[in-house]
C-alpha positions, -999 to +999 in steps of 0.1 A: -609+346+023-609+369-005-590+401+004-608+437-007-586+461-025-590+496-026-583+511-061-583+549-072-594+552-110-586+583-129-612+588-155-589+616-173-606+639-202-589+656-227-599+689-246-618+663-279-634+646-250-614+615-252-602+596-222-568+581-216-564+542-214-536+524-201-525+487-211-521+461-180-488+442-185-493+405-191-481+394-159-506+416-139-542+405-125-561+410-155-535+415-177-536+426-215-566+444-210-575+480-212-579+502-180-585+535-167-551+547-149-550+541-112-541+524-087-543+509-051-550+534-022-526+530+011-540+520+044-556+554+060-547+569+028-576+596+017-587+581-021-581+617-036-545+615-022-540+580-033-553+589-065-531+622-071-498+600-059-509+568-078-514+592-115-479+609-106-463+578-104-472+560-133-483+587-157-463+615-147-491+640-145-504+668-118-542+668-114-551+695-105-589+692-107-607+662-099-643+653-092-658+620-079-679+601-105-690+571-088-679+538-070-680+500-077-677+471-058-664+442-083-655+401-072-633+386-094-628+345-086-592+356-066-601+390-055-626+417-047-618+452-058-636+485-048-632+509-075-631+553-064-635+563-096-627+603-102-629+626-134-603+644-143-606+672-170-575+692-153-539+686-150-504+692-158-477+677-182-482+650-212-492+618-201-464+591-205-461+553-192-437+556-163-440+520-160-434+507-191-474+507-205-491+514-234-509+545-233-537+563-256-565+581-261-601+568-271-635+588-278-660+574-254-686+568-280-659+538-290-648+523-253-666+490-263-638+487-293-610+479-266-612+449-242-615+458-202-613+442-165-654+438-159-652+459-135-645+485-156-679+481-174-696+500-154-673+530-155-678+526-196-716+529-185-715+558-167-699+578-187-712+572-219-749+583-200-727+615-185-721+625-221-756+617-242-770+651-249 
């Protein structure tokens, strides 16, 4: 049986309208690919909370704005993922890779340019339709 894991996904905008990417360590499930910063939400955990602690931890930031921007359900061959996926165009401090990843910024109109998770297409999707004038 294929287990479900619950992910919070900050979708984090800066002032030029770029969003911040974080590189997945080679030894991680889907590893050297581009993501969106996140990670998994605890057991009765609320997905804002998980997302506020998970962005703390890794990135060292405070949001202090964030809206929901849509949810996807993803099956990988070894596991199934459902994605919370949250804008974020508010917070505190300069982003920096507690954890040891590569961090940076890239315009939406060029998220093809960098390699993702599938699951993260849809979140590429979304937002470059959120943006067209």
């Amino acid at each position: 049986m294929i287990s479900l894991v619950h992910v919070a996904v900050a979708v984090i905008i800066n002032s030029d309208q770029e969003v911040l990417l974080a590189l997945r360590h080679s030894h991680q499930h889907q590893g050297d690919l581009w993501e969106f910063p996140g990670g998994k939400v605890e057991k009765n955990e609320p997905a804002y909370d998980g997302l506020v602690r998970e962005i703390e931890e890794e990135l060292d930031l405070h949001i202090t704005s964030a809206e929901p921007f849509i949810e996807i359900a993803h099956d990988y061959s070894d596991k199934s993922v459902l994605l919370d996926v949250w804008t974020i165009s508010e917070f505190e401090g300069t982003p920096r890779g507690k954890e040891g990843q590569i961090l940076r910024w890239a315009a939406i109109a060029n998220l093809e340019e960098q390699e993702f998770p599938a699951a993260n297409v849809a979140i590429i999707n979304a937002l470059k339709l959120r943006v067209r004038p």
